[in-house]
N, C-alpha and C positions, 0 to 999 in steps of 0.2 A: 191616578196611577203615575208613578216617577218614573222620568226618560231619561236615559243619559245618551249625551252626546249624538243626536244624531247624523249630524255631518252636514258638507254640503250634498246636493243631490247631482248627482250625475249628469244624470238625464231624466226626460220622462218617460211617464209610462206608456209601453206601449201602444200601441193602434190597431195590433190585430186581436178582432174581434175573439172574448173565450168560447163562444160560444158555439163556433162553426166547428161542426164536429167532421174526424179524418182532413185535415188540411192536405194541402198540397207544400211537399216540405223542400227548403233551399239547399239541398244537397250539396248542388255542385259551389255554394258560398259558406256556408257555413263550417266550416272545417276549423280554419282558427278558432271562431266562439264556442265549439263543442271542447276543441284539446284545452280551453282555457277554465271552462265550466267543469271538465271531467278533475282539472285541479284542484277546485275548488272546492268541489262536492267530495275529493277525498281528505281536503284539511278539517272539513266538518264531520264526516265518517272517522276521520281516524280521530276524531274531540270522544266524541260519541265514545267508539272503542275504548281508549285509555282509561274511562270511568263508567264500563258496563262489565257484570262479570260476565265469565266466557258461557255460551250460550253453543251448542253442538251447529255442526257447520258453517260456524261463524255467521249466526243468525242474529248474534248480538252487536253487527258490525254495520247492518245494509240503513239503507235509508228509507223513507215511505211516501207512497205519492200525496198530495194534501189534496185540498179542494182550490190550492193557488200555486203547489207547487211540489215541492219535495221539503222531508221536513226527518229530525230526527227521533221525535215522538220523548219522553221523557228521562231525562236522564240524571242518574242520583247524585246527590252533591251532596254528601255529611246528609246531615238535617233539611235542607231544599231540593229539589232540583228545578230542573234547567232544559227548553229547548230550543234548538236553531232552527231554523225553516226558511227555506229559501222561499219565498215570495214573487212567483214571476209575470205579478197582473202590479203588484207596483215595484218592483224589482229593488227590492230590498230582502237581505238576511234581516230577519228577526230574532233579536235573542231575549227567552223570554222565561222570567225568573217566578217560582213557587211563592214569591214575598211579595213578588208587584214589582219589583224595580227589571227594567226591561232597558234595551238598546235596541239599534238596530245601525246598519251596514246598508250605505248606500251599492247597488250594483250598476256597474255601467264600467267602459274600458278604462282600465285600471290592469300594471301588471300583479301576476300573482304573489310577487314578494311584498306591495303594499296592500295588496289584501288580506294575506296573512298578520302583516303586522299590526293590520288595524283591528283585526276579531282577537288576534291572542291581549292586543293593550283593552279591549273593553272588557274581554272576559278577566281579566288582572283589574278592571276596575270594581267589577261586580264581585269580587272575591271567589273567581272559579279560576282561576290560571292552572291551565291545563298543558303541562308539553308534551308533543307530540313528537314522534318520526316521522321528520320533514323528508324523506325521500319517499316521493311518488313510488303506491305499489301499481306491477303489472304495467308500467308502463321503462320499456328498455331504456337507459341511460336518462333518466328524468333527472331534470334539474331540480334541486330540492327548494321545498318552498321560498325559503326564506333568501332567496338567492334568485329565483326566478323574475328574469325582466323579460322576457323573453314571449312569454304566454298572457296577451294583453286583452284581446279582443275581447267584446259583447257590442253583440246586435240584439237588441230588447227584443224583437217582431220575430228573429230566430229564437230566440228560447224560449217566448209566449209559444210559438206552432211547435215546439217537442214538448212541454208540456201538457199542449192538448193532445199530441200524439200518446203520450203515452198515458192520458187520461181515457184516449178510447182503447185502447193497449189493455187497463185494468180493468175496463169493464166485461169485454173478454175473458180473460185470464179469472175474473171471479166467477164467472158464470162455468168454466171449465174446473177452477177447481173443486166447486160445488157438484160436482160429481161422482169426488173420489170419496170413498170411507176410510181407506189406510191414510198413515201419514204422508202429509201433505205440507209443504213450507208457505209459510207466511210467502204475500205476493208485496217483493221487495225489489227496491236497486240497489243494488254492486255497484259502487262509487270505484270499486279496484276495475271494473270490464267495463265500468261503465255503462249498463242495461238492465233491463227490466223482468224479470223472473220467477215463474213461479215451478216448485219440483216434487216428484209424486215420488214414493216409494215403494218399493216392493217386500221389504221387511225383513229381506235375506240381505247379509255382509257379502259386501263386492272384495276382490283383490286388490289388492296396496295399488293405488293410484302408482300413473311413473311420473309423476310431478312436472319439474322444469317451466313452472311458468316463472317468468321472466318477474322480476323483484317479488315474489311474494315466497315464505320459507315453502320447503317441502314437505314439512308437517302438516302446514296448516291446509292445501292440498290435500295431502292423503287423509286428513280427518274429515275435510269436505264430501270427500266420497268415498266416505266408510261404507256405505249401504249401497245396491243398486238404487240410480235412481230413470226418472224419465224426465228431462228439463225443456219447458219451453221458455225462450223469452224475446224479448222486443229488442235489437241494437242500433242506433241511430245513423253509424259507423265513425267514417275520419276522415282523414287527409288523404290518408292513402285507399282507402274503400270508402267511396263518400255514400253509396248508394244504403239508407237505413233497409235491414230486412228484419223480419222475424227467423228464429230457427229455432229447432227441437235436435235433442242428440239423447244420446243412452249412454250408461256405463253401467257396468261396462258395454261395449257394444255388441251388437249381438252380431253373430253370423251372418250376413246375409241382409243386413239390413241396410246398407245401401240399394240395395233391388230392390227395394218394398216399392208399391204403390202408394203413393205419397199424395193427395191432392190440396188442394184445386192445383187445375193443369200448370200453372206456374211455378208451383214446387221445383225443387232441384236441390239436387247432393252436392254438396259444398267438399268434396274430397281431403283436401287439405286440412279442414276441421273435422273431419269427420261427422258432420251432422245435415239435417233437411234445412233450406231455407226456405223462404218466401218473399219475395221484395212488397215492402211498401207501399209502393205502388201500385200492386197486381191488389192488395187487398183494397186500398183507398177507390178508385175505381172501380172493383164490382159491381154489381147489381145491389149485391147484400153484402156489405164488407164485412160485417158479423158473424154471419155465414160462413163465408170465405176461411176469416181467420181462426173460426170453431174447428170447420170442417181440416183444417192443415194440425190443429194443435190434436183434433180427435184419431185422423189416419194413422201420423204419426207416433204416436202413444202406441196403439193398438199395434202396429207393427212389429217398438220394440218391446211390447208387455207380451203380445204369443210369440216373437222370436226367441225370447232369452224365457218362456215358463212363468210367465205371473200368475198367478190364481188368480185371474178378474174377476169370477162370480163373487170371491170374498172383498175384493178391492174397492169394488164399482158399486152404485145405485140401478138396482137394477131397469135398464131399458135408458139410462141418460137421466133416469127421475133424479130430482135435486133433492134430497134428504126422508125422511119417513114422510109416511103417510098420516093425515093431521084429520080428528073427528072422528 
């Protein structure tokens, strides 16, 4: 199989173990290599975008977790396609072509403008040169890729332990979506919030979002949440909220649904977002961190599925069973 270019290596691969499952994650450090990887994973999402047709709430946008990392799954190119996947057990982008001919993209600190420039020249070498809208979505006053020195860091041992975080993140989220019989979203990342999400529906059209998020249009908002939904997902955080939680929200929201009984006891209403959290923490720690984090993804549902009128006999399996009965 033919390799183009692929570089010098950064660094090595890292040392923390993949194996250790729920880590204990460097919050209070990690803050530059997450705003610098949240970059990067949107110049590879918005590749994706530009050559996938549109897909309803921008499903044709997100990215997926691998068994090494996050990856774009296939993407059409004329006659071939094509996929990128970040690789963070040897911390390499892999870009990898329907013909055989493949590259790849050393990861290690490097800013985000010669990151950019070095996946758009191999993708121009492979014959996929793709442009994109270098300004960062959802992220206020982002400096646009091709211009970013700014957004440097990678610590390999920090994006090895969110990786495996949000590998025990999907194991969860599969086991919960395997519940529901109504429509249900693929369990995806959002490269624009940057997290981990999966979302239930209820099959009745919601009210016109009021949009206003920060770089992304107001369309693409209110087509996001055309329908009620119920969302949980995993967020790592930032600079400015370093601590990762899980949260669940509704839309629209129902009445009263910040009252609910929310658990496990660490739950808490995030006011300002209008939604439940959980810290990472409180789940990693448990007795049963499975548990834990079912039991937050299950109360929470159910609060705002009877507050706002779902028909769960029709939605749900009944009693938590995961699909029909087999024999």
């Amino acid at each position: 199989m033919a390799s183009i270019g692929d570089g010098a290596a950064l660094m090595t691969a890292s040392t923390v173990s993949p194996l250790a499952p729920w880590p204990a994650l460097p919050s209070s450090s990690w803050g530059p290599t997450i705003a610098t990887l949240h970059r990067w994973t949107q110049i590879v999402g918005k590749i994706r975008m530009e050559r996938t047709p549109w897909i309803n709430h921008s499903w044709h946008v997100p990215l997926y977790l691998t068994t090494r990392g996050l990856g774009t799954s296939p993407i059409p190119a004329g006659a071939r396609s094509f996929e990128l996947d970040f690789d963070f057990q040897s911390h390499r982008l892999e870009i990898r072509v329907s013909d055989g001919v493949d590259a790849s993209i050393s990861l290690g600190p490097r800013t985000t403008k010669d990151f950019y420039a070095e996946l758009m020249s191999r993708l121009e070498s492979l014959d996929l040169a793709t442009p994109i809208h270098t300004v960062p979505s959802e992220i206020p006053g982002g400096t646009p890729f091709d211009e970013d020195e700014e957004n440097a860091s990678y610590d390999a041992d920090a994006v090895s332990l969110l990786w495996r975080a949000l590998l025990d993140a999907h194991h969860v989220f599969t086991t919960f979506r395997a519940r529901f019989v109504g429509k249900v979203s693929p369990i995806h990342f959002f490269w624009g919030s940057f997290d981990l999400a999966v979302t239930r529906f209820s099959g009745r059209e919601a009210p016109p979002h009021p949009a206003g998020i920060p770089a992304l249009p107001d369309w693409v908002a209110r087509e996001a949440y055309s329908h009620e939904v119920s969302s949980l997902g995993f967020w790592p955080g930032n600079a400015d909220r370093p601590d990762p939680i899980f949260y669940s929200y509704a839309y629209p929201g129902p009445k009263a649904f910040a009252n609910a009984k929310v658990g496990p006891d660490a739950a808490f209403w995030l006011n300002a977002l209008g939604e439940f959290a959980l810290p990472y923490e409180a789940v990693r720690t448990a007795p049963d961190p499975e548990a834990a984090l079912l039991e937050f993804a299950q109360t929470s549902y159910a609060a705002a599925a009877d507050l706002a009128g779902w028909d769960r006999g029709a939605l749900e399996w009944p009693d938590g069973a995961q699909g029909p009965k087999r024999g």
